[in-house]
C-alpha positions as CSV (number, residue, x, y, z in Angstrom):
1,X,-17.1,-20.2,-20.0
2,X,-16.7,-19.8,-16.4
3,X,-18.0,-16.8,-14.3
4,X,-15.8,-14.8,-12.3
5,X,-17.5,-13.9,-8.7
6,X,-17.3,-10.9,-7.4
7,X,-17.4,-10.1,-3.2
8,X,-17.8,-6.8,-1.6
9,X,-14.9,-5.0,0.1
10,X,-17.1,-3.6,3.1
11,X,-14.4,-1.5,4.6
12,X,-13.0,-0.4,1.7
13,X,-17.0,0.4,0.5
14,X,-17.7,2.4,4.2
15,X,-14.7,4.5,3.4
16,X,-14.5,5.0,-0.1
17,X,-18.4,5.7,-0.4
18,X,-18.9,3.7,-3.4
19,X,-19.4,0.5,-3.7
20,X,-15.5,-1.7,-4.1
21,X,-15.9,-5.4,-5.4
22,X,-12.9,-7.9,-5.4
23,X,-12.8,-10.9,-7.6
24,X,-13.3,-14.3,-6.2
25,X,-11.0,-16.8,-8.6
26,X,-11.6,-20.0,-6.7
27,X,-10.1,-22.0,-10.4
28,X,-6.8,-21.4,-12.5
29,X,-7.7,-19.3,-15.3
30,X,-5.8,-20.7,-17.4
31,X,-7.5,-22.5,-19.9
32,X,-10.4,-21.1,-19.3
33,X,-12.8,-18.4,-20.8
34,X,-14.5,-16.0,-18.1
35,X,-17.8,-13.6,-18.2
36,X,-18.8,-11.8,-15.2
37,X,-21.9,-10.9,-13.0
38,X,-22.2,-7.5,-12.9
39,X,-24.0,-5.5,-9.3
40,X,-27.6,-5.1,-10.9
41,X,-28.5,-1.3,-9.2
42,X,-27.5,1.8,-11.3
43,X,-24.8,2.9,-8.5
44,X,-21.7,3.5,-9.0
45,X,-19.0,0.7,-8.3
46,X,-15.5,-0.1,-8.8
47,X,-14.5,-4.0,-9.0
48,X,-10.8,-4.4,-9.1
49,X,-8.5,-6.9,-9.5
50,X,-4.7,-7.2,-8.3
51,X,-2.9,-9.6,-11.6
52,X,0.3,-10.9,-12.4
53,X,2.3,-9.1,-15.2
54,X,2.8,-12.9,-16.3
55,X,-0.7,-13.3,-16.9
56,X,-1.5,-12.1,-20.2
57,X,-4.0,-14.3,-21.3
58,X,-6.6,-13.4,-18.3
59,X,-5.5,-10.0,-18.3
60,X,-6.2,-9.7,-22.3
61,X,-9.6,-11.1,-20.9
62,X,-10.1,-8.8,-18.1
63,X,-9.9,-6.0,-20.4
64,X,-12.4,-7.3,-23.0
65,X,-14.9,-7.2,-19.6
66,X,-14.0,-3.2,-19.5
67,X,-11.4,-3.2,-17.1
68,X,-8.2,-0.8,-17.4
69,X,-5.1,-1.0,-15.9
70,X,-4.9,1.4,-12.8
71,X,-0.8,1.0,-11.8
72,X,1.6,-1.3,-11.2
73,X,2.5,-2.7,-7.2
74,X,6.1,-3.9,-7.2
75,X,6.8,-6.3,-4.2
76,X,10.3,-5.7,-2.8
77,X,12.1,-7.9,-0.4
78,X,15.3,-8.7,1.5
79,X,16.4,-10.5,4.1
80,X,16.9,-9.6,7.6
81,X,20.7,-8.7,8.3
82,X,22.8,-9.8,11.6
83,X,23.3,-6.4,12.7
84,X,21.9,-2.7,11.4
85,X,24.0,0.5,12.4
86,X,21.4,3.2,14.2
87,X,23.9,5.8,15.6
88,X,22.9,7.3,19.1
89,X,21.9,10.7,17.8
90,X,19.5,9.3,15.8
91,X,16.2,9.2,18.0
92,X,13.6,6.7,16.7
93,X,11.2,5.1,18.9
94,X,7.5,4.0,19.1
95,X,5.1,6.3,17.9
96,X,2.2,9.1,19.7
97,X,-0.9,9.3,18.3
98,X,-0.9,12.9,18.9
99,X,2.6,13.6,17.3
100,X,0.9,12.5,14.3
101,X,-1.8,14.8,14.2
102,X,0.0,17.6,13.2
103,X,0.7,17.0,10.2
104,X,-2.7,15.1,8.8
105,X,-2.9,17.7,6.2
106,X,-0.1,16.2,4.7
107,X,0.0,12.6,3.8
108,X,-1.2,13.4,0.3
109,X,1.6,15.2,-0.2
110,X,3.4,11.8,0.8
111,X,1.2,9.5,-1.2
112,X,-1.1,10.8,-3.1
113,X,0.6,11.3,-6.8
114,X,1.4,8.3,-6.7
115,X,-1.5,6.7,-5.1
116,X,-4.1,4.1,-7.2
117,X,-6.8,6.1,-5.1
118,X,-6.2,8.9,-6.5
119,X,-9.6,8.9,-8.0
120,X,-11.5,9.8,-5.3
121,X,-10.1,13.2,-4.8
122,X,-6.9,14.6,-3.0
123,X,-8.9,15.0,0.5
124,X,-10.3,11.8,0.6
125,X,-6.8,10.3,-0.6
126,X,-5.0,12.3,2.8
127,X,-7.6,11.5,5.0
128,X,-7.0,7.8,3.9
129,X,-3.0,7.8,4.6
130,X,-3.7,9.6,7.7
131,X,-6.4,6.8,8.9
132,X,-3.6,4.2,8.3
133,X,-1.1,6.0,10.5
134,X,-3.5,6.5,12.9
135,X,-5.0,3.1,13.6
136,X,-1.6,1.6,13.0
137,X,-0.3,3.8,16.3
138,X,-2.9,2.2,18.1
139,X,-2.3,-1.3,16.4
140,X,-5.5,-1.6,14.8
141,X,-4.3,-1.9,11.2
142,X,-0.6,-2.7,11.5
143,X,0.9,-4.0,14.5
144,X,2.6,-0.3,15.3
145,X,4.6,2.8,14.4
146,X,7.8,3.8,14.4
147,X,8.7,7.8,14.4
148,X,12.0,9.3,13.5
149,X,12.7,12.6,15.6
150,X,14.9,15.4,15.1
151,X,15.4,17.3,18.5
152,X,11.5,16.6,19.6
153,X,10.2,17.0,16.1
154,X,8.9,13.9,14.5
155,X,10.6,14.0,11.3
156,X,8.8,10.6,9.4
157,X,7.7,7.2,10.4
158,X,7.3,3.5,9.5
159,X,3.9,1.2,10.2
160,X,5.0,-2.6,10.1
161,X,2.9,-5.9,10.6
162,X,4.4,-9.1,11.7
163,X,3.4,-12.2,10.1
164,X,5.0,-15.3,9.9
165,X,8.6,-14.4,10.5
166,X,8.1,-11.8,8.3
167,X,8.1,-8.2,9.2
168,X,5.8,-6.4,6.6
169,X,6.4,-2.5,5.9
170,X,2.9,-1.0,5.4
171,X,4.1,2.9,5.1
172,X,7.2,5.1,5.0
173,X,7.1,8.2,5.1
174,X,9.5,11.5,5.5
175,X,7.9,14.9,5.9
176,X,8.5,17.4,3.2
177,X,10.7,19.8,5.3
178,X,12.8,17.0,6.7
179,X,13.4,15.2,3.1
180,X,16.8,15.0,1.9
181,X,18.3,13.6,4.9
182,X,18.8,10.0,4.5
183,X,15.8,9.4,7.1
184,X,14.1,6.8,5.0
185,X,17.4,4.7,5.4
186,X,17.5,5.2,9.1
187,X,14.2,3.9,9.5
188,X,14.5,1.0,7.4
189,X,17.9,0.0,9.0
190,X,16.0,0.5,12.3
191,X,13.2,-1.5,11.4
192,X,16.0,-4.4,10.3
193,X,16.8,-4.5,14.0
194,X,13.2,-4.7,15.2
195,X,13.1,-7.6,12.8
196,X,16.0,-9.6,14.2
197,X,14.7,-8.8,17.8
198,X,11.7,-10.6,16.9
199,X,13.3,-13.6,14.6
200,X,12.1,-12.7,11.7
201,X,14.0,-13.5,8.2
202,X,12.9,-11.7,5.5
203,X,11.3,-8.2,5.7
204,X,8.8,-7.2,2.3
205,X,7.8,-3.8,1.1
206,X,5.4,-3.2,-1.6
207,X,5.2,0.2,-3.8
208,X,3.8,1.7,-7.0
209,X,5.7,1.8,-10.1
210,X,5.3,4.7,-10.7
211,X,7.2,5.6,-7.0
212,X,10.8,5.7,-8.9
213,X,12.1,7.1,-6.3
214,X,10.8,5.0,-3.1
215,X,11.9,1.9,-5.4
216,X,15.6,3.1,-6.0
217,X,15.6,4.3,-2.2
218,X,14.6,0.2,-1.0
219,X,16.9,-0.9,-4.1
220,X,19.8,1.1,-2.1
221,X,18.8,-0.5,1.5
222,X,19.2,-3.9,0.3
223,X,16.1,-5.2,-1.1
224,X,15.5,-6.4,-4.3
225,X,12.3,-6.4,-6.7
226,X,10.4,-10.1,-6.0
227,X,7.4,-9.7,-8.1
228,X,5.4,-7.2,-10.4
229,X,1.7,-7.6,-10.4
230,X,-1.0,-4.5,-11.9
231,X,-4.0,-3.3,-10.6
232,X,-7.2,-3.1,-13.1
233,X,-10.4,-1.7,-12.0
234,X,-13.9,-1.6,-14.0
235,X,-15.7,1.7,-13.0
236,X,-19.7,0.8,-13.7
237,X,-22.8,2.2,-12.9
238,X,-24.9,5.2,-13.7
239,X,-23.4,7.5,-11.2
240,X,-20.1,7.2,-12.0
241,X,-19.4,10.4,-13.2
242,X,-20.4,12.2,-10.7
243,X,-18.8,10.1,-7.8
244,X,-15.5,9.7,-9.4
């Protein structure tokens, strides 16, 4: 029997206002039987753990431990094309912090039915989103922000990281009133050529499966499905009913 270890998420913890464990798996599960150290105070917590749709065995023995399964993430991927058509009239360009604020009332409308924080309460779930846009202008949490105008309007964005030679896409997003445009494919053909510019050959995009119709709009830009993992969280503690 070998005992899973669990490590606190202290960002995650600060912002959240319970207590967020991930697991620690520092041996291949396979083959082996796990137990688990639970937090010994009577708060509430939440450990969770990101698995492998493959790996049935330790998620048969995740939920014998109490945990349930949360969502699925599906990983998309494609690779970085020679050329991406952004026509002139199309104005996209970097980002300000205060074009964003307008709308921070509105990123759960965005993300938040289809968000695995959904738990925590439709407030806490927009100010989230909105934190990510925010720090990712200032490249605190990705490396920046792309906005998609319409006349001097900002119409919907995309945050990307660089790692690697790959360009990671942290968030899309088109505002309600400007939806039904084909922005979302704009943006992601633009952020193809910031790709390129900076010799990158792949460019990955993670989603929920529940988010049918994110996945089918990445599906039509190119990218293809790489890998399906779920999320399982086990909600503990005394309090837990009245936090979450």
């Amino acid at each position: 029997m070998r005992n899973l270890e669990i490590k606190k998420l202290e960002w995650e913890s600060k912002f959240w206002e319970v207590d967020i464990y991930g697991i620690k798996r520092d041996f291949s599960i396979s083959n082996n039987k796990i137990n688990m150290k639970f937090p010994q105070d009577n708060s509430c917590f939440i450990i969770q753990e990101l698995v492998a749709v493959e790996q049935v065995d330790y998620i048969n023995q995740l939920e014998a431990l109490g945990f349930r399964f949360i969502e699925n993430k599906i990983n998309l991927v494609k690779k970085v094309q020679d050329s991406s058509s952004v026509l002139a009239d199309h104005v996209i360009r970097s980002l300000n912090i205060n074009e964003v604020a307008k709308y921070k009332n509105e990123f759960f409308e965005l993300y938040g039915e289809v968000s695995r924080f959904l738990i925590f309460g439709k407030n806490k779930v927009n100010q989230f989103y909105y934190k990510w846009v925010f720090k990712s202008v200032k490249g605190e949490l990705d490396d920046g922000c792309f906005g998609y105008y319409i006349g001097e309007e900002l119409a919907g964005f995309i945050t990307y990281r660089i790692v690697d030679q790959k360009l990671i896409v942290g968030l899309i997003g088109v505002f309600s009133k400007f939806q039904g445009r084909k922005i979302s494919q704009y943006l992601l053909n633009y952020i193809n050529s910031h790709a390129l510019q900076n010799n990158c050959i792949e460019i990955c995009i993670a989603t929920q499966g529940k988010n049918i119709r994110a996945i089918n709009a990445y599906i039509k830009n190119g990218f293809y499905i790489e890998e399906i993992k779920n999320w399982y969280y086990l909600i503990g503690g005394e309090e837990q009913n009245d936090k979450l």
